[in-house]
Backbone as CSV, one residue per row, in Angstrom:
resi,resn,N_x,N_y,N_z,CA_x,CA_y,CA_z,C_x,C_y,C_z
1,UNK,92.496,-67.440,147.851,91.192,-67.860,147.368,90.120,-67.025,148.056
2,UNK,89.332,-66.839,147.379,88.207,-65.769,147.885,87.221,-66.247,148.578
3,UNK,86.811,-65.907,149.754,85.659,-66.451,150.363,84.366,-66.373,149.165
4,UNK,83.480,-67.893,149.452,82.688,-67.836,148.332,81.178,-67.449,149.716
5,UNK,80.320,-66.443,149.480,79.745,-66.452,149.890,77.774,-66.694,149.504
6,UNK,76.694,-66.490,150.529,75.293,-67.301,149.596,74.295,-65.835,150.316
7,UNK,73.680,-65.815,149.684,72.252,-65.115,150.050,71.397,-66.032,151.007
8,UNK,70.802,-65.576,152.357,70.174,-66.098,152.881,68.965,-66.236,152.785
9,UNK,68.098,-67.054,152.453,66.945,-67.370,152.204,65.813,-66.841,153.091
10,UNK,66.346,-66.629,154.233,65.428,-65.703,155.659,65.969,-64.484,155.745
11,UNK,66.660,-64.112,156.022,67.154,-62.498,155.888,67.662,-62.158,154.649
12,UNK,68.127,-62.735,153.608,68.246,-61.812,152.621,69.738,-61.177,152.733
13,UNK,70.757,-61.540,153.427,72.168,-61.199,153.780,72.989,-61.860,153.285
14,UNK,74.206,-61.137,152.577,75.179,-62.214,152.265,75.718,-62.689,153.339
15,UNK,76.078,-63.765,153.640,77.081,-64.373,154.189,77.725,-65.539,154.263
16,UNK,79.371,-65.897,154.628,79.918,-66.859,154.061,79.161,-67.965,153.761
17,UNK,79.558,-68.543,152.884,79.327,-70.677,152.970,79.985,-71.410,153.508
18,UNK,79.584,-71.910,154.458,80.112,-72.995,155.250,78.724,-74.091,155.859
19,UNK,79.098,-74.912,154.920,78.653,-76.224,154.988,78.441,-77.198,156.298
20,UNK,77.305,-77.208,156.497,77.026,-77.976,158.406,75.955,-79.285,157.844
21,UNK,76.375,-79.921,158.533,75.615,-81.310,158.527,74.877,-81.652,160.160
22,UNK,73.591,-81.915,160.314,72.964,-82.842,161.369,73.053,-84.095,160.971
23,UNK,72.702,-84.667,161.668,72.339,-86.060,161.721,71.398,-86.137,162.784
24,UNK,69.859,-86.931,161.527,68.630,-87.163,161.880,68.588,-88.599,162.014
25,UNK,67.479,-88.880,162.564,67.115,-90.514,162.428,67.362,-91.438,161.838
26,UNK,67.035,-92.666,161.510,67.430,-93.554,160.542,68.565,-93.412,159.303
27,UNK,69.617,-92.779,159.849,70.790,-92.274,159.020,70.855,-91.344,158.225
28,UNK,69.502,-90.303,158.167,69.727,-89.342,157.414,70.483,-88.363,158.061
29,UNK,70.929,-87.440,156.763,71.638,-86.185,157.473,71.363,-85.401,156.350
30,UNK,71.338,-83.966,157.341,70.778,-82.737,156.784,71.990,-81.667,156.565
31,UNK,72.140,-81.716,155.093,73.395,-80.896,154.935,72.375,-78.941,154.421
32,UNK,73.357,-78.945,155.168,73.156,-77.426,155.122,73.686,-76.054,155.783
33,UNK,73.839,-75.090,155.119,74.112,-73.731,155.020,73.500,-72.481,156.363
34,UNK,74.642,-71.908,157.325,73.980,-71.502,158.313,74.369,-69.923,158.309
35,UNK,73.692,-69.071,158.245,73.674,-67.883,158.149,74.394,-67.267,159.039
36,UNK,75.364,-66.508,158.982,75.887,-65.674,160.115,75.362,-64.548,160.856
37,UNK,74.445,-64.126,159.753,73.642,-62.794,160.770,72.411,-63.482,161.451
38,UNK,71.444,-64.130,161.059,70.467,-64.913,161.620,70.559,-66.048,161.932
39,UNK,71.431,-66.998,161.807,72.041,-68.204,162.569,70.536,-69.123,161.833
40,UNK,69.923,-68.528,160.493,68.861,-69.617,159.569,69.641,-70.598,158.998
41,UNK,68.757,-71.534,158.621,69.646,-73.439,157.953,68.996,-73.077,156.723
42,UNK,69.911,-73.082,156.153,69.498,-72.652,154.617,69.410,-74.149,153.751
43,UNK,68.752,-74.645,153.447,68.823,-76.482,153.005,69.951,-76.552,152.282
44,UNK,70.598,-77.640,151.615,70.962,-78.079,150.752,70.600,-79.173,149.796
45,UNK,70.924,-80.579,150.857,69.925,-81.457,150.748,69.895,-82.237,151.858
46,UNK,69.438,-83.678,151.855,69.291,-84.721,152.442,69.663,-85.652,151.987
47,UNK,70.391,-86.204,152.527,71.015,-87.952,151.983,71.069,-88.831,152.965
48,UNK,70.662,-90.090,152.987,70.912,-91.332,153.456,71.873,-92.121,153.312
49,UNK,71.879,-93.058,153.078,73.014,-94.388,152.875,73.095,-94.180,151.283
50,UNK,71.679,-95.345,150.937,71.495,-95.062,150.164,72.017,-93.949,148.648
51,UNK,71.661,-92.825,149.086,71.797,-91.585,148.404,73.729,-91.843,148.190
52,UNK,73.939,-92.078,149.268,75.688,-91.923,149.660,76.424,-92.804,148.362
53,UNK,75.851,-94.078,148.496,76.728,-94.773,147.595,75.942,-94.848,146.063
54,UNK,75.027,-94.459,145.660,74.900,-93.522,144.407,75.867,-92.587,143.785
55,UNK,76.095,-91.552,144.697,76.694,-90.504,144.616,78.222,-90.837,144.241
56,UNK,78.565,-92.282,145.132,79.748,-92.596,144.738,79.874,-93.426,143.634
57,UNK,78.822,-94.409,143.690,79.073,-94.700,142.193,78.964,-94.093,140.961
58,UNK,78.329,-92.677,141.015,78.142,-91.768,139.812,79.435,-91.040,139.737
59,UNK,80.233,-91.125,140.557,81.696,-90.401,140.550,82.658,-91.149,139.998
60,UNK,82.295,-92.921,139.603,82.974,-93.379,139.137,82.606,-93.923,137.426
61,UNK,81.604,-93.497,137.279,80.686,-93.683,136.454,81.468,-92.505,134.983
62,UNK,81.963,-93.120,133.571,82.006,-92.371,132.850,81.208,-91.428,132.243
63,UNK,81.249,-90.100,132.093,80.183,-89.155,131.413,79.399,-89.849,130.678
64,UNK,77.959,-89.872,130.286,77.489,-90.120,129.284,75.838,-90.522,129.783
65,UNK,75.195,-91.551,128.860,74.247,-91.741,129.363,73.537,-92.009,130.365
66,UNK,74.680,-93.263,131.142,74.452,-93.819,132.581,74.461,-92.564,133.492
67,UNK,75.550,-92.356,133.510,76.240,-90.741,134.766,74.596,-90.051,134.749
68,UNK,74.144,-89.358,133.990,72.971,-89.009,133.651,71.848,-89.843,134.412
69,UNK,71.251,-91.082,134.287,70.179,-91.410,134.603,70.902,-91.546,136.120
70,UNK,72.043,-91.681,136.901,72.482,-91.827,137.729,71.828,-90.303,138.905
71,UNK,72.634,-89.307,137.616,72.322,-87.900,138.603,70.472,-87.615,138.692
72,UNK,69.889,-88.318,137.874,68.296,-88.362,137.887,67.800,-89.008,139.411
73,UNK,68.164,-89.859,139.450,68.055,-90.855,140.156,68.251,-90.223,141.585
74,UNK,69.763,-90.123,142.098,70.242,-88.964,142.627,69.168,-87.997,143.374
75,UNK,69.271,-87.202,142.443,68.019,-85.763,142.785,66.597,-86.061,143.316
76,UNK,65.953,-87.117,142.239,64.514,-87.452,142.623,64.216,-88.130,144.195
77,UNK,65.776,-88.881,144.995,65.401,-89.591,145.946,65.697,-88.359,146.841
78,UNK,66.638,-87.469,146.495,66.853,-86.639,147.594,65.906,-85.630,147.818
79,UNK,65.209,-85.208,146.568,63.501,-84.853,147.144,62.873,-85.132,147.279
80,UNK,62.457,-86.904,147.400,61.636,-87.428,148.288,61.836,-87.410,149.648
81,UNK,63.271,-87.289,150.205,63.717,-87.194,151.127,63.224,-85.664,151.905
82,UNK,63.451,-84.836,151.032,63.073,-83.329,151.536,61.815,-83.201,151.629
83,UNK,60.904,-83.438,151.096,59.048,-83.883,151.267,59.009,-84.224,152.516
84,UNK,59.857,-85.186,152.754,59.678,-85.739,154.075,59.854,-85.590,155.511
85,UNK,60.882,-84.258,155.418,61.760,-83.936,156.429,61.567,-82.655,156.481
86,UNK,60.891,-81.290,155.697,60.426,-80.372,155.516,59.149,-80.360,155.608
């Protein structure tokens, strides 16, 4: 399998993806992407609890209309989240 690699948002370098998580305050955590030549946090997102069991119930959720207002739902809290933390 081929290393999948990302463009860095601060230098401008490819390098691998590998996925890092913090953990901030009140249960958030900051998933994100760390550059190998500049050691920059490239975002991904932010999720809470909250966010968490969304995510899982949209995984159990059949395609269609719901799954949909689910992944809406989803996105809009996790950039309220990034407003907040950025």
């Amino acid at each position: 399998m081929a290393e999948q690699l990302f463009q860095c948002g601060f230098c401008s370098e490819l390098t691998p993806l590998i996925m890092k998580q913090d953990k901030l305050s009140d249960g958030i955590q900051h998933n994100y992407a760390e550059c190998k030549q500049c050691k920059g946090k490239v975002t991904h997102s932010y999720t809470n609890k909250r966010i968490s069991g969304l995510m899982v119930k949209q995984q159990h959720t059949k395609p269609g209309k719901k799954k949909a207002e689910l992944a809406e739902l989803i996105l809009s809290e996790m950039d309220e989240l990034k407003k907040n933390y950025e």
